[in-house]
N, C-alpha and C positions, 0 to 999 in steps of 0.2 A: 386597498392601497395604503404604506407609508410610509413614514419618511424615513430615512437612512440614518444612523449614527452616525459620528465624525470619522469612529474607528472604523467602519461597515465602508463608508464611502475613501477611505483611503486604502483599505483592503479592496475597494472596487476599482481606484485608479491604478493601485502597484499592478494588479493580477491581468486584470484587460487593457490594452496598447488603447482601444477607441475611445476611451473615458480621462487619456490624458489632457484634456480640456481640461476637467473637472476639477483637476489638482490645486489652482491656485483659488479657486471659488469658497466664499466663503457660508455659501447657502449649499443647504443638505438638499439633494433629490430626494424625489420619491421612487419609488418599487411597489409592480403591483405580485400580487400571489400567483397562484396559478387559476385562484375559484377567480379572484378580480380581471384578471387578464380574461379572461372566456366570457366572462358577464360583461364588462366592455366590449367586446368582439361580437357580442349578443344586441346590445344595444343599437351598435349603428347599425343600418339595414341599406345598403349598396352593396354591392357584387366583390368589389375591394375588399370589403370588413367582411363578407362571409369567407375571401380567400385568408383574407390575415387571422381571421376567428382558425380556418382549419391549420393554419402554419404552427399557431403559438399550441394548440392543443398538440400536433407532431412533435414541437420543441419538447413542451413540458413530460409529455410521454418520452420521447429518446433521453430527458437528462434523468428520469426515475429509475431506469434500464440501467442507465451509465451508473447512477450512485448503488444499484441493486447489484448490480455486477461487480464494481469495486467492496463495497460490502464484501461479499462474498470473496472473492481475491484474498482481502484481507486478512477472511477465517482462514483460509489457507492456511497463506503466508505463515498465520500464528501459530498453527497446530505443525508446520514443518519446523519453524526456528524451536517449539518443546522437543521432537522427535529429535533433530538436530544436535539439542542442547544434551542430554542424554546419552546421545551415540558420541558426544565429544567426551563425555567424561568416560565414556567405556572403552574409547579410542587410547585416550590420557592413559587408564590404568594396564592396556595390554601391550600398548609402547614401555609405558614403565618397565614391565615385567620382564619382554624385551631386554631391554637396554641391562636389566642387571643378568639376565643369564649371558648376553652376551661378555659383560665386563666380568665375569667368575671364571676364574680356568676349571677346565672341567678338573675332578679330581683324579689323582692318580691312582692307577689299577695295576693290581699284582697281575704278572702274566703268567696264563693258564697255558698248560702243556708243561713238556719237558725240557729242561733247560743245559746244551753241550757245555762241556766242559769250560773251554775257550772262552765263553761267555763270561 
């Protein structure tokens, strides 16, 4: 268990609606870990606290998943925006290239064959 910073617990009020109490308060909570939460859970010994000992073990498991999975999201995300960033400059310079063969008149060409008098 400890106790919260000022910034931690106002990061805790903005972020969570339930903790809106907490905002005007001028004393810090505490927070336990995930070893302290399970070792409290361990302690008490009624049928409650073995249900709540398995809830908070589920929680703590599903939010490791969730930041493991984010994690990983992440590396993505970051190796698409280098790929990304890359294929933009390659894009940039074959637009370029583009754009001036478009804007050049092609050049003029003597015409082959034989040419009537009339002409």
């Amino acid at each position: 268990m400890f106790k919260l910073t000022r910034d931690e617990k106002n990061e805790l009020v903005a972020n969570c609606d339930r903790f809106m109490m907490m905002r005007h308060t001028s004393t810090l909570p505490y927070a336990f870990t995930e070893h302290g939460a399970v070792m409290l859970a361990c302690i008490l010994n009624s049928e409650r606290a073995i249900q709540v000992n398995i809830l908070i073990v589920r929680v703590f498991t599903g939010m490791r998943e969730i930041a493991f999975r984010n994690k990983e999201m992440l590396l993505k995300i970051e190796k698409l925006e280098q790929k990304i960033g890359t294929h933009d400059k390659e894009l940039h310079i074959i637009f370029e290239t583009l754009r001036m063969m478009i804007s050049t008149p092609p050049p003029k060409r003597n015409r082959i064959g034989f040419k009537a008098d009339d002409e």
